[in-house]
C-alpha positions as CSV (number, residue, x, y, z in Angstrom):
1,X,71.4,-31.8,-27.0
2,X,72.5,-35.6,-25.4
3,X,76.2,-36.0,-25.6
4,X,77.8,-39.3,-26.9
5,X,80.0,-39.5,-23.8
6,X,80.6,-37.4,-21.0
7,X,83.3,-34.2,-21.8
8,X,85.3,-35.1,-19.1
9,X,86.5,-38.3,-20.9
10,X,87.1,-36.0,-24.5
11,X,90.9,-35.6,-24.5
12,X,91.5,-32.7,-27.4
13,X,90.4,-29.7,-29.1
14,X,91.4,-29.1,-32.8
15,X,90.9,-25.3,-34.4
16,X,90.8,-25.1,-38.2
17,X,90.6,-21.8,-39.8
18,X,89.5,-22.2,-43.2
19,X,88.5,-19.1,-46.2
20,X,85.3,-18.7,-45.1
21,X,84.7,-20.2,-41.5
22,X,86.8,-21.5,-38.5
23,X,86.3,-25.1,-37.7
24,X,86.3,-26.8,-34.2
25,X,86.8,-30.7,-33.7
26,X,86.4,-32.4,-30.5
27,X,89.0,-35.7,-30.3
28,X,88.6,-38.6,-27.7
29,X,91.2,-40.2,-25.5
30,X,91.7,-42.7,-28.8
31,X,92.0,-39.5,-31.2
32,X,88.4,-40.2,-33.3
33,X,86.8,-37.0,-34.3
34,X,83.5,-36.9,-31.9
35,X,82.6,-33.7,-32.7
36,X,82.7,-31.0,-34.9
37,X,81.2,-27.4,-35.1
38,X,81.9,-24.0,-37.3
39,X,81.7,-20.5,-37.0
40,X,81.5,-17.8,-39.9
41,X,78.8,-16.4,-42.7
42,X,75.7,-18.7,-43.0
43,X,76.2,-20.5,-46.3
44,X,80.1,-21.3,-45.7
45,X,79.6,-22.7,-42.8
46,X,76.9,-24.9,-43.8
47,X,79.6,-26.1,-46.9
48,X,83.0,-26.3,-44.7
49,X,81.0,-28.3,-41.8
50,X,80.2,-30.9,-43.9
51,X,83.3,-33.1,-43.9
52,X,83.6,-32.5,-40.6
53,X,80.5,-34.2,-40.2
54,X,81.6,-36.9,-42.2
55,X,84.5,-37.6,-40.0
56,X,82.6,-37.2,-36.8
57,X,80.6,-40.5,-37.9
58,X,83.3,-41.8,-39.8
59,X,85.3,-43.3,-36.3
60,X,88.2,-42.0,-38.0
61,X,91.5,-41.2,-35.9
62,X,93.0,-38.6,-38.3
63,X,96.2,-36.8,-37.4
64,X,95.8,-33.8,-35.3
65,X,98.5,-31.8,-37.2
66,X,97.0,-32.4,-40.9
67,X,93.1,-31.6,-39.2
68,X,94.7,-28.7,-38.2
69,X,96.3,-27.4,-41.6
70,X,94.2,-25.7,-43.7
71,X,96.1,-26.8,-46.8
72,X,94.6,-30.1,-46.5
73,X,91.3,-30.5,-47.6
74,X,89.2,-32.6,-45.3
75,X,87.5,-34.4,-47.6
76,X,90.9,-36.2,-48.2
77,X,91.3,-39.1,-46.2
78,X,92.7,-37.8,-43.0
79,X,94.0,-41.2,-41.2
80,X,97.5,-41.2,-39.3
C-alpha cells in the first residue's frame, strides 16, 4: 500500500468506538481526515467504515471532538 504523504507529516490520531466496531482516523497537520480504518465483526465493519471513507476523500476538516463522539453519526456533516 503507497501512502498519500509521508506519516511523519500526519499530525493526529482519532479513536471512535461505535456498537459494533472501533474506528481509527488519521488527521493531517490542516485537520482533513486522510485516513480511516476499523476493527470488529466482518459485516459491521464493512457498514461503520463506510463514512469514514467518505470523509477520507471528502477533504473535509471535521472537529476532532464530534469525530470522536459516538453520538454523532458520521454521516452528518462533520465540519468545525
Amino acid at each position: 500500500m503507497e501512502a498519500a504523504e509521508p506519516l511523519r507529516s500526519l499530525a493526529r490520531s482519532i479513536a471512535l468506538a461505535v456498537v459494533s466496531a472501533r474506528l481509527y482516523f488519521r488527521l493531517d497537520r490542516e485537520g482533513r481526515v486522510v485516513a480511516a480504518s476499523a476493527v470488529g465483526p466482518d459485516s459491521s465493519v464493512a457498514r461503520d467504515i463506510r463514512p469514514g471513507e467518505m470523509l477520507t476523500g471528502s477533504c473535509v476538516t471535521p472537529d476532532p471532538a464530534r469525530l470522536a463522539d459516538p453520538s454523532i453519526p458520521l454521516k452528518r456533516p462533520l465540519r468545525s
